[in-house]
N, C-alpha and C positions, 0 to 999 in steps of 0.2 A: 504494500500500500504506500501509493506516494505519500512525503513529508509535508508542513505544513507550507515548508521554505520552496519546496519544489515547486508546489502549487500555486503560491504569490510569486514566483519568478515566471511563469507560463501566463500568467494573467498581466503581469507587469510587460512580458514581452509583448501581447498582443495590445494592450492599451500602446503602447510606443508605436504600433502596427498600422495603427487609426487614422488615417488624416485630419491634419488639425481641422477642418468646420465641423467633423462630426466630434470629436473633444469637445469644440466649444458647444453645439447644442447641445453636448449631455451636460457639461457644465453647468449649461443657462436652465435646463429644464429642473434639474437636483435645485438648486438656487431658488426658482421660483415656486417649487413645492414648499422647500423649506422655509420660506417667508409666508403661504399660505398656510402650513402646520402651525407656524405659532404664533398666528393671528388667530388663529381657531382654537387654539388653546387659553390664549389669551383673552377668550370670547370677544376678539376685536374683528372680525372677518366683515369685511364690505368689498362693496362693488371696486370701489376706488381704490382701497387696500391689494385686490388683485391683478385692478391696471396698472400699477403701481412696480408691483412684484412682478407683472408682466411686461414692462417696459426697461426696468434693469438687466432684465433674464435676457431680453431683444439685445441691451446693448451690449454684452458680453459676448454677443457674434462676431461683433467689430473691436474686438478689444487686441487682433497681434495689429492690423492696419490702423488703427486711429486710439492707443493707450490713454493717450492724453484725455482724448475727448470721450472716452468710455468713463474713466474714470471722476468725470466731471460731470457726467450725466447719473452714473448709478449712485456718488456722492450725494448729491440733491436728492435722490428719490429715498437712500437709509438714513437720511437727515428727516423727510418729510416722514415717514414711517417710525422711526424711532419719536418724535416731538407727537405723534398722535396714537403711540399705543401700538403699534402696529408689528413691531420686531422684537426678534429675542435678545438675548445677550452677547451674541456676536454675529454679526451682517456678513455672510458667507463671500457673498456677493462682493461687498466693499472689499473683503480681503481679498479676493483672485484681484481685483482691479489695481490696488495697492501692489501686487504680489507682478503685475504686467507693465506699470507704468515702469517700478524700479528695475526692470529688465530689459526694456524697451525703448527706454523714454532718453532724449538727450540731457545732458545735466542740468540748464536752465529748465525746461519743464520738470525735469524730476525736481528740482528742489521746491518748485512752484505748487505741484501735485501734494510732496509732502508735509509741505504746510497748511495748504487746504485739507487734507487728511486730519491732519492733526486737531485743525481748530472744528471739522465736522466732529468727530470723536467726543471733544471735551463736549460741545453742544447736546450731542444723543444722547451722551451718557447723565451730563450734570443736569443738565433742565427738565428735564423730567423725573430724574429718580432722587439727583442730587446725592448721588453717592461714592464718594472720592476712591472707595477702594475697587469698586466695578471698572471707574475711570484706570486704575493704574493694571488692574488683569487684562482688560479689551488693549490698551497699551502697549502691554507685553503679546496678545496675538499680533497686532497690525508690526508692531518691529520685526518678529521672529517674519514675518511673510514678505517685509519690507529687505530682510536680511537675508531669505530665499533668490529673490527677484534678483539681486546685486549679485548672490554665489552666479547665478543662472547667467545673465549679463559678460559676468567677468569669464566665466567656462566659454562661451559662445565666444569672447573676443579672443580666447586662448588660441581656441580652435581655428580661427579665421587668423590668428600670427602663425599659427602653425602648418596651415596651408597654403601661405602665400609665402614662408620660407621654404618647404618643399616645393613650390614651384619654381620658387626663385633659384632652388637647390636644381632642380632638375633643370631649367635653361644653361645654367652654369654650367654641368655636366654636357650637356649637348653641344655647347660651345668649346670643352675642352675638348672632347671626340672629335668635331669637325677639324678644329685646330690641329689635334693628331693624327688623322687621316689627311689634311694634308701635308702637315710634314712629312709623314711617310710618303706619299705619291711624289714628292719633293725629291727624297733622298733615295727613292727606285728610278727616280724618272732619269735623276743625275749622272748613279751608278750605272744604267741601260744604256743609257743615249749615247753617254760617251765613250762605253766599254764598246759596245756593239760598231759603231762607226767605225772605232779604230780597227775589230776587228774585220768588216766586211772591209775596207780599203785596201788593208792588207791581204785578204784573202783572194782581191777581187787582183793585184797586183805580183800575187806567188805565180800564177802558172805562165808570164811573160817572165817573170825573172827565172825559172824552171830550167827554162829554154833559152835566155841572152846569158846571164848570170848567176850559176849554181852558188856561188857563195852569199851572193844576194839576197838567193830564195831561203837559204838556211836561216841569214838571217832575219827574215819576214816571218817564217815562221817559228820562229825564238818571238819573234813581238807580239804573235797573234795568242802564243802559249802565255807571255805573262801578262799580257794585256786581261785575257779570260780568267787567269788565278787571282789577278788582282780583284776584281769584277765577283768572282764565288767569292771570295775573299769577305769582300765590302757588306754583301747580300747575308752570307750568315750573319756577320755582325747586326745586322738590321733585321734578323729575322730571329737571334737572339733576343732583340732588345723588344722585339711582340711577345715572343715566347716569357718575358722575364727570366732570361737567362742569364748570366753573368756577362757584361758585354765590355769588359774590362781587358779581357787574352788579348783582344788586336784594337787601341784605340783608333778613332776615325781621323783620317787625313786631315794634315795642319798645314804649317806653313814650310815645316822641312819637308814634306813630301810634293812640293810645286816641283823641283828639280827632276824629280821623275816622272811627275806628268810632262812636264814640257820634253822631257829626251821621249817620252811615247807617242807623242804627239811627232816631233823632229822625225823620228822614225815612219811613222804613216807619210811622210812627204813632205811637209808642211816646214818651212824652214821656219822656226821659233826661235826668239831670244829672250833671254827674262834677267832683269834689269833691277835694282835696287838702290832710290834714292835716299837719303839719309839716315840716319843711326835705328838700324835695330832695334826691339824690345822685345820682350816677352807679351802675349796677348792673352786674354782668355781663350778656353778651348774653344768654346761656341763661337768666337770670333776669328777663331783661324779656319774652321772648320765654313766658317760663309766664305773666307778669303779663298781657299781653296775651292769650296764647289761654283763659285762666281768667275774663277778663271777656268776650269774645266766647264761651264758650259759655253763659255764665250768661245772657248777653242774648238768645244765641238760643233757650234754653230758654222765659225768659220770654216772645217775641213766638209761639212758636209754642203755647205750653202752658199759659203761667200766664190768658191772658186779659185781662191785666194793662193799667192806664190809666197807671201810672207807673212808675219805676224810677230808683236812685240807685245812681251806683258812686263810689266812694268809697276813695283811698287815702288811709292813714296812717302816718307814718314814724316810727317812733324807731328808739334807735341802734343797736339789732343789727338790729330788725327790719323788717320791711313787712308791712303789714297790706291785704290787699284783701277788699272787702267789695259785695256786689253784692244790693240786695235788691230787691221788686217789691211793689204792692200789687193781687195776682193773688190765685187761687184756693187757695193754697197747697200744700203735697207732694202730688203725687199718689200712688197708689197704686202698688206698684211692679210695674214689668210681669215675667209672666214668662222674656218674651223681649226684650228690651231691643233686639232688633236689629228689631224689628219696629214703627218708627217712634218707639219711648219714647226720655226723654233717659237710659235707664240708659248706653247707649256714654257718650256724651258726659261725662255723672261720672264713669265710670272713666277717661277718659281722665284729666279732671281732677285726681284724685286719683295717678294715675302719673306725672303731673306736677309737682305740686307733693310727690309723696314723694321722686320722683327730685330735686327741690332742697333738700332737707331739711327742707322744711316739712309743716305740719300742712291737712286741709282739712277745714272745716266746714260741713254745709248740713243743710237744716231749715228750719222754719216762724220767719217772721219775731218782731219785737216785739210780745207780745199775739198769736201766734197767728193773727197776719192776715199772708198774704202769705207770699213762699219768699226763704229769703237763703244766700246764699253766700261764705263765708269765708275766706281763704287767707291765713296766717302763714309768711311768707318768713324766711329769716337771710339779712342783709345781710352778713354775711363767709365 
């Protein structure tokens, strides 16, 4: 046999179940019996006594959309009831309205409410019975229901802080994901474009050197094998750092690894120099690691698109900043595609450009000196 607890928690669930207008007509109709019971007890029952009770009982239909004005209506009517006999010892009625205003009500009305509350109270209770200690019981009901309405209030604002920082939570999140999916299409797109170029150039150039010069070919394909290890190389590290793997065995290309890019680049055909204006420092990793992918795609732009017989990269250092500079004397800007994913370097700018904005710097590119050739520019801050 069910408990008694089990039993009022199955009845409690299904009242929570209810749509508020049918709470409130059960509300209003309990109300308005209970002010007809003890007017009939009271031997006070009239006509007027049950419009009365009928007309409180109506406003407590409208008491979540208009608190204020429920409460100012059903006050008048247990004011007029109590001064002519009509109610018992506590106005069921005035307390739910008390118990909605303090829940509902903004603070200038509530405190407005509750003052009007108050001075109805002393009225019902003194002028008629004149009885001070009625006055301080009925007191303690409309506080305790006054002090319900408030818990009630403050739970609901909890609620509403707490799902507008979950949401808040969740946009955050969506925007960290975005941001990390592209970083990553960032640092595949960088590690592919430029691996792959270099290798189909090369591969596309082995089987003439096969046949004019075998020591040529050997060495093309020496380029195309460490160009590809390098390339699996990059890719596990980047497929560690999805996995949360340790990505710490081979960190990512800096500022000592340009030297190698430009001699794999040299090697693809492309006669490269790379150039360094004044003094040195040490940088953060994330800021070598843009200086570096900002000259590997500018190089691979050029070997694949400029056409280009030469190319200079070239940093320069003063003392907030770095300056990288990568230009070509290729065909200059192309046109811009209007699908960029459909073999144009437009990906590969954007990437560059998300790049170097995410390190505070600026990125320039454009038609070289005089209009010949494509250069590319990136102003770093050194702090």
């Amino acid at each position: 046999m069910p408990s008694l607890t089990a039993y009022g928690n199955r009845l409690a669930e299904r009242a929570r179940a209810l749509p508020p207008p049918a709470v409130d007509a059960v509300i209003a109709v309990v109300c308005a019996v209970n002010i007809v019971v003890q007017a009939t007890v009271n031997g006070r029952l009239s006509v007027w006594v049950a419009v009365t009770a009928g007309v409180s009982a109506v406003a407590l239909l409208w008491r979540r959309a208009h608190p204020f004005a429920t409460a100012g209506v059903i006050g008048l009517c247990t004011v007029t009831l109590s001064l002519n006999g009509g109610l018992g010892d506590l106005p069921p009625a005035q307390l739910i309205a008390t118990y909605t205003f303090a829940a509902l009500c903004p603070p200038v009305k509530r405190l407005i409410a509750a003052a009007a509350t108050a001075a109805g109270i002393t009225v019902s209770v003194l002028v008629p019975e004149d009885e001070v200690l009625n006055l301080g019981l009925v007191g303690i009901a409309f506080i305790a229901a006054y002090a319900l309405g408030t818990g009630a209030r403050a739970r609901r604002d909890r609620i509403a802080m707490l799902e507008e920082r979950a949401a808040r939570l969740a946009e955050e999140q969506a925007a960290a994901a975005t941001r990390e999916r592209e970083r990553i299409a960032r640092e595949m797109h960088d590690i592919l474009a430029h691996s792959m170029s270099m290798v189909v150039i090369q591969a596309e150039a082995g089987p003439v050197a096969v046949r004019s010069d075998p020591d040529k070919a050997e060495q093309v394909f020496d380029t195309i094998s460490v160009t590809a290890r390098e390339a699996l190389a990059q890719l596990r590290r980047a497929l560690g750092v999805l996995r949360s793997e340790e990505a710490s065995r081979r960190p990512p290309p800096g500022l000592d690894a340009l030297p190698a890019l430009v001699d794999g680049v040299r090697n693809a055909g492309l006669a490269v120099t790379l150039e360094q204006d004044g003094e040195p420092r040490p940088v953060p990793a994330d800021l070598a690691v843009t200086v570096y992918r900002v000259v590997q795609e500018a190089l691979t732009n050029t070997v694949r698109h400029a056409a280009a017989g030469e190319a200079r990269v070239r940093l320069s250092w003063h003392d907030r900043t770095l300056r990288v500079e990568v230009g070509d004397d290729g065909r200059g800007p192309a046109a811009p595609s209007p699908d960029p994913s459909a073999g144009g370097a437009g990906l590969g700018l954007t990437g560059m450009r998300e790049r170097v904005a995410a390190s505070g710097g600026e990125l320039v590119t454009g038609a070289g000196p005089g209009g010949k050739g494509y250069r590319v520019a990136a102003t770093l801050p050194l702090d």
